[in-house]
DONU-272421 format. One record per residue (C-alpha): residue in three letters; x negated, y, z negated. Coordinates in steps of 0.2 Angstrom, whole numbers, padded with zeros to 4 digits, always signed. Example, Ala and Ser with C-alpha at 12.3 -4.5 7.8 and 13.67 -1.06 7.14 Angstrom:
ALA-0062-0022-0039SER-0068-0005-0036
This chain:
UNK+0022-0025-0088UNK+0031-0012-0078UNK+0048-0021-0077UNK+0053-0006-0091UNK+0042+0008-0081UNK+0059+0016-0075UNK+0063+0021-0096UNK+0046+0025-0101UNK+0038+0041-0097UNK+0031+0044-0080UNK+0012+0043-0086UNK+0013+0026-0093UNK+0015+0019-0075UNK+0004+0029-0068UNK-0010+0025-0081UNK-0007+0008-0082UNK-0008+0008-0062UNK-0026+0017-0062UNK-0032+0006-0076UNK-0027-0008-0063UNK-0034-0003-0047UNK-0051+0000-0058UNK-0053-0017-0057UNK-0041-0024-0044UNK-0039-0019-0023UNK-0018-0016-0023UNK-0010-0020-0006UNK-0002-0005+0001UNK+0018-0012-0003UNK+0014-0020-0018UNK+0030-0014-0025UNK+0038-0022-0011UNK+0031-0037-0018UNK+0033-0033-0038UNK+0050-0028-0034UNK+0055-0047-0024UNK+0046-0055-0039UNK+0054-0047-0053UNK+0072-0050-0044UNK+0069-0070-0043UNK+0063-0070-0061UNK+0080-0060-0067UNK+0090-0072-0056UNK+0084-0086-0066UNK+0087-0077-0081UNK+0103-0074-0076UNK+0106-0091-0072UNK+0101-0096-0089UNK+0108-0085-0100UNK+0121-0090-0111UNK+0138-0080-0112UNK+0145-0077-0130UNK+0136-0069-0143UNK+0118-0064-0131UNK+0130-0055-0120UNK+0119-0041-0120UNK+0106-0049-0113UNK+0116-0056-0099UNK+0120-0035-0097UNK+0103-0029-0097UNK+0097-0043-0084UNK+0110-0039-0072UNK+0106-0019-0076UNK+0087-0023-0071UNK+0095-0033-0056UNK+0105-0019-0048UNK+0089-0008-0050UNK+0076-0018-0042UNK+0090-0019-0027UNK+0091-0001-0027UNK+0072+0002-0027UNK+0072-0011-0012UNK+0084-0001-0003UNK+0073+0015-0003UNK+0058+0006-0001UNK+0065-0003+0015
């Protein structure tokens, strides 16, 4: 839900986080976590994606790559 959050305004993460943690107990890093799982399900993505006419697909899947690495680097 929030692999987009980085192009959307700042108050639709922070909403959809609140609305969460009504109902849910969050660990501390879970954007550690969020961050690990989002990169192994783009690698697969990746893995999977046919070159040729979906190449902008391939483009947008390594873009979301290169930032979930980023956001491990600061948050490391």
């Amino acid at each position: 839900m929030l692999r987009y959050a980085h192009q959307m305004p700042v108050q639709f993460e922070e909403s959809f986080l609140k609305g969460l943690k009504e109902g849910y107990t969050l660990p501390p890093d879970f954007h550690v976590s969020i961050y690990f799982l989002n990169l192994s399900s783009l690698l697969d993505c990746l893995a999977r994606c046919p070159y040729g006419p979906h190449s902008n697909q391939c483009s947008d899947i390594r873009a979301l790559i290169y930032f979930f690495i980023k956001q491990l680097d600061n948050a490391l």
